[in-house]
C-alpha positions in Angstrom: 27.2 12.9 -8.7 23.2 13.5 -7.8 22.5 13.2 -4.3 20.1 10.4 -3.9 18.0 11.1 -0.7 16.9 8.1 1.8 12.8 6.9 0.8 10.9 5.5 3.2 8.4 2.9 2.1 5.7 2.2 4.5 3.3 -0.4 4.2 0.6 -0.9 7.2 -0.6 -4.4 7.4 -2.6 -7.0 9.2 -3.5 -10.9 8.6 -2.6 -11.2 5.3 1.0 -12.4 5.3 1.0 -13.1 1.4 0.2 -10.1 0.0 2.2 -7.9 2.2 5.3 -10.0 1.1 4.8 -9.7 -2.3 4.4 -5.5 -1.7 7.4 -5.7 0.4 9.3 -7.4 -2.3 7.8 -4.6 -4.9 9.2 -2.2 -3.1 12.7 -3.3 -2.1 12.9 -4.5 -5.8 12.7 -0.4 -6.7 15.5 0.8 -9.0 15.9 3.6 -7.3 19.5 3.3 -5.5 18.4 4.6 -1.5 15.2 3.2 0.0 13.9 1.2 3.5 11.2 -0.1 4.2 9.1 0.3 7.0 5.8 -2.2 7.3 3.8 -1.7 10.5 1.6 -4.7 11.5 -1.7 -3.0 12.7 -2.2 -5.6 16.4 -1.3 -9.2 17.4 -0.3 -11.0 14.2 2.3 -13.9 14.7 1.6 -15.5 11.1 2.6 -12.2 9.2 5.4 -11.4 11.4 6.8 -14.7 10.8 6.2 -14.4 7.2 7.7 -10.9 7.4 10.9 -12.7 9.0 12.0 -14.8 5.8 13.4 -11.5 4.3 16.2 -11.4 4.9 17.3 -7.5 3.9 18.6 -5.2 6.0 16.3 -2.4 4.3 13.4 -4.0 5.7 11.9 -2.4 9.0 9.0 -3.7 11.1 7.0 -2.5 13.9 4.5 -4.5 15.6 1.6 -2.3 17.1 0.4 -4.1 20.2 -3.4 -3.1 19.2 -5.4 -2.8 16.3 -5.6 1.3 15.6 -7.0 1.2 12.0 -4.6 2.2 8.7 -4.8 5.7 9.1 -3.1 5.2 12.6 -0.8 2.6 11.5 0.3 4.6 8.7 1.4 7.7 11.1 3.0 5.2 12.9 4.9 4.5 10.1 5.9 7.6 9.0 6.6 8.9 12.1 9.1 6.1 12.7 10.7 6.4 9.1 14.4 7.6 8.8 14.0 8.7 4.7 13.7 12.7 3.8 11.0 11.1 1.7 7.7 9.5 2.1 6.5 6.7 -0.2 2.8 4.8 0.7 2.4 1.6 -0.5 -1.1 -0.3 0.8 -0.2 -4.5 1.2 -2.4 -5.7 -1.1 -0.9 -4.2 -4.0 2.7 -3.5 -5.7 5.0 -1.2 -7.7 6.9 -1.4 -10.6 10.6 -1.1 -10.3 11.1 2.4 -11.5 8.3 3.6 -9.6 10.6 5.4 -7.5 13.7 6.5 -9.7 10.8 8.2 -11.6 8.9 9.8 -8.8 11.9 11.3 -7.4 13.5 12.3 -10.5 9.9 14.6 -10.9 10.1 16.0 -7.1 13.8 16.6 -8.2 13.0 19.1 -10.2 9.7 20.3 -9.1 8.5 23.8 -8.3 6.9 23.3 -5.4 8.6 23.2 -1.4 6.4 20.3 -1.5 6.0 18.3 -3.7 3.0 15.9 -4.1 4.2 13.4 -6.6 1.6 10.8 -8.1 1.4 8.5 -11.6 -1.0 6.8 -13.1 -1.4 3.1 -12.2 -2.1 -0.5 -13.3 -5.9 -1.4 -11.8 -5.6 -5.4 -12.1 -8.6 -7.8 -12.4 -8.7 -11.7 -12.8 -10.0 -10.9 -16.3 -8.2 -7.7 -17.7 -6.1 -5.0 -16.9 -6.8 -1.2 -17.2 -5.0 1.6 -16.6 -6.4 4.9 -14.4 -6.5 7.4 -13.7 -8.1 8.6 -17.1 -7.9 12.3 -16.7 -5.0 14.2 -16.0 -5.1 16.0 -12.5 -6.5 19.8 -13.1 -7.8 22.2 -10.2 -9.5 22.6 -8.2 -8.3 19.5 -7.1 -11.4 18.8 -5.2 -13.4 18.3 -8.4 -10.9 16.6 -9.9 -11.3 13.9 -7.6 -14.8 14.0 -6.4 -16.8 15.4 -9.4 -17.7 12.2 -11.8 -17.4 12.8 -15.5 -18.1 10.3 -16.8 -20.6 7.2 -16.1 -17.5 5.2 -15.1 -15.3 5.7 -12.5 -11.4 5.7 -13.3 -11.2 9.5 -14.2 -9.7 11.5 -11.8 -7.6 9.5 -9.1 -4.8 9.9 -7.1 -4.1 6.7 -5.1 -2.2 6.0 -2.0 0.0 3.4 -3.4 1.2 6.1 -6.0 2.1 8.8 -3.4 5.0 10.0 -2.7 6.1 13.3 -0.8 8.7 15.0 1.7 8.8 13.5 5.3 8.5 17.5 6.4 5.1 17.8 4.9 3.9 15.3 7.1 3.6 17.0 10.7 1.8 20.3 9.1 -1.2 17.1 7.2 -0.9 13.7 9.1 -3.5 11.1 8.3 -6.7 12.0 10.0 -6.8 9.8 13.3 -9.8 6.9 12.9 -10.6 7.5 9.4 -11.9 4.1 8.2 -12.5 5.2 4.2 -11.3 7.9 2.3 -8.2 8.2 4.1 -6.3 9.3 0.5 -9.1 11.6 -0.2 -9.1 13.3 3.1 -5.1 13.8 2.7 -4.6 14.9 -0.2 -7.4 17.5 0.0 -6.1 19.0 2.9 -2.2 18.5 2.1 -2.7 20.3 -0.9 -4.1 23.5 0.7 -0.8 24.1 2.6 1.2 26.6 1.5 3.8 25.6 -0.9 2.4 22.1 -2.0 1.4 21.0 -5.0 0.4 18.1 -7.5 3.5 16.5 -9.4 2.1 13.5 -11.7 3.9 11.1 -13.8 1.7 9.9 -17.0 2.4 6.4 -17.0 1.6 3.6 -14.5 4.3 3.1 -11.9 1.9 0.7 -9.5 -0.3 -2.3 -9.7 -3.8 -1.5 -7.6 -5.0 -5.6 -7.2 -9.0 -5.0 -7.5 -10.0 -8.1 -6.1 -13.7 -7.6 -6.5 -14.9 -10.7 -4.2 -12.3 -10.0 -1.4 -14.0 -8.8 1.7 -13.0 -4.7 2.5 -14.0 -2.1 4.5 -14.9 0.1 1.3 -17.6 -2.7 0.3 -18.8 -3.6 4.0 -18.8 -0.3 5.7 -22.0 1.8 6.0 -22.8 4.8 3.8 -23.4 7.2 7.0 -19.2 7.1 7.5 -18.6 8.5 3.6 -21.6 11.1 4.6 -19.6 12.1 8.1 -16.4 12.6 5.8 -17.7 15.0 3.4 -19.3 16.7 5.7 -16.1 16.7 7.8 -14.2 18.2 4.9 -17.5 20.7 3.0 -15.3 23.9 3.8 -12.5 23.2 1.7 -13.9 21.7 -1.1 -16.9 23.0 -4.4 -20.2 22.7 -4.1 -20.1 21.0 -7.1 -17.5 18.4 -5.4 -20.3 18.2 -2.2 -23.1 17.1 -4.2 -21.0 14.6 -6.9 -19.7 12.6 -4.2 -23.0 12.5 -2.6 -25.3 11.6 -5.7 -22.2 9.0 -6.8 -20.5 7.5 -3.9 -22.6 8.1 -1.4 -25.6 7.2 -2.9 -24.3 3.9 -4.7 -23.6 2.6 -1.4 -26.8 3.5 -0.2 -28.8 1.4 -3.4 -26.5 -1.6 -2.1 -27.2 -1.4 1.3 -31.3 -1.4 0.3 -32.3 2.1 2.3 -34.3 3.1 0.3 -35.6 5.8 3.5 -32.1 7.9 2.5 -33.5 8.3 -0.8 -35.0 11.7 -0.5 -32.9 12.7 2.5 -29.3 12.3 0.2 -31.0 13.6 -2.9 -32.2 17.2 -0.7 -28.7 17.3 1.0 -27.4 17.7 -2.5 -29.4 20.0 -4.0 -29.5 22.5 -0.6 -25.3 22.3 0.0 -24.3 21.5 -3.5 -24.4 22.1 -7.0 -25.9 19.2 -9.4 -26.3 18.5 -12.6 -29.3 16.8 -15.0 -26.4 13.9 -15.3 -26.0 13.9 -11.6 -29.7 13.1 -11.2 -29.8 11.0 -13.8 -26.7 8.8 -11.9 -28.2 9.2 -8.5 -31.8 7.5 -9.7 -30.0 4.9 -12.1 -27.8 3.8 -8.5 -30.9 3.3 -7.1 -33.6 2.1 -10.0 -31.1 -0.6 -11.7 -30.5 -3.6 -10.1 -27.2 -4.3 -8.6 -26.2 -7.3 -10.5 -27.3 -5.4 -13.5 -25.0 -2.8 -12.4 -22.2 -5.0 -12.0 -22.7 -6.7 -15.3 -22.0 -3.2 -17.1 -19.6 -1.7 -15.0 -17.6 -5.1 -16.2 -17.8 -4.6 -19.9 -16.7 -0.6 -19.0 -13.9 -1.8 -17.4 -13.0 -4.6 -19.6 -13.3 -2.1 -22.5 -16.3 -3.7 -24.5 
């Protein structure tokens, strides 16, 4: 008989009772025989705690923080508090499939590494159509795999949070970085990775639904570019030039175009050239973000996505 160790699902949450119960019920609904869940509500939130109360399985854990402290802290809350050998992250606006978890573990089962990163491709779900990412498979260094754009589209090299699973030991040597508003899955993976023994286990099929809501209010579509630019400066040791400069000319820079300050054109454009490594595409991307109109933008990233 296989030994099926505990997983501990954690979920941080706040004001939005609805979705987290529907990611709660994704996760408890795993096929995968020995799982809890732990959701931490990030501050003062009676309506989701109340919502939270309706479920009525035993599996279910919640911790109510008595301040807000941001997802990265909520999530080490979580895990911290989490009885399972194994570490699963699920974010509350979205789900997994059923044998999201059966399969992940059956891949760390058998893995190589003393710890294991396991990942899968996922669902990315729109009012309009559904797509699945990531596109490429994950390659090293796994810095360019994830930061370097290949292709005019995004969608090519992702590992997501909601498809991340590892061992709860891994955790104290690569918490999640205290007050990191974006990029929190960037920031851990990148440096998780570097330890010694860790390494990226992937399953090629989707195992989670990511709900792209594209008119619901985030931080990653309110939050100023200067934070991204703070991040990968914070992290420009451990990653490619190459890596520096794409994130820069693609993220960076599209948020930038959309925020209208036009004064960082130069300023991002010299950053990336002196610290990085670009590319005639990379230009080519980093005057298109700021040259094309947004809604024009929008309008094609739509029929990319949609597959027209």
């Amino acid at each position: 008989m296989i030994y099926e160790p505990l997983v501990s699902a954690v979920i941080p949450t706040h004001n939005r009772p609805d979705l987290v119960k529907r990611a709660v019920h994704s996760a408890l609904n795993q096929t995968y025989p020995n799982i809890e869940v732990v959701v931490v509500i990030d501050g003062p939130d009676n309506l989701t705690h109340r919502e939270l109360a309706t479920i009525s399985d035993q599996r279910l854990r919640v911790i109510e923080l008595p301040k807000r402290m941001g997802g990265s802290d909520a999530r080490n809350r979580g895990v911290e508090a989490a009885r399972g050998e194994w570490i699963a992250l699920l974010d509350d606006d979205d789900e997994w499939l059923p044998e999201k978890t059966e399969t992940q573990m059956g891949l760390a089962r058998t893995s190589s590494f003393r710890y294991p990163i396991v990942s899968s491709k996922l669902i990315v779900r729109t009012s309009q159509f559904d797509r699945i990412w990531p596109r490429d498979l994950p390659s090293t260094p796994i810095c360019e795999y994830l930061l370097v754009r290949k292709r005019w589209s995004y969608g090519g090299g992702l590992l997501s949070t909601i498809t991340l699973l590892f061992p709860k030991n891994l955790y104290p040597l690569v918490p999640f970085k205290s007050g990191l508003s974006r990029h929190q899955d960037l920031d851990w993976v990148l440096w998780a990775t570097r330890q010694e023994g860790a390494g990226i286990e992937f399953a090629p099929k989707p195992l989670a639904i990511w709900h792209m809501a594209e008119r619901r209010k985030s931080v990653s579509s309110t939050a100023s570019w200067h934070g991204s630019y703070e991040w990968i400066e914070s992290v420009r040791n451990i990653i490619t030039p190459r890596s520096y400069a794409s994130f820069i000319v693609s993220d960076i820079a599209w948020q930038a175009a959309v925020q209208h300050d036009w004064k960082s054109f130069f300023p991002l454009l010299r950053e990336a050239c002196s610290k990085g490594k670009l590319k005639p595409a990379d230009v080519i991307r980093y005057t298109g973000f700021w040259l094309i109109p947004l809604s024009v933008r929008s309008g094609l990233k739509s029929l990319v996505l949609s597959g027209r």
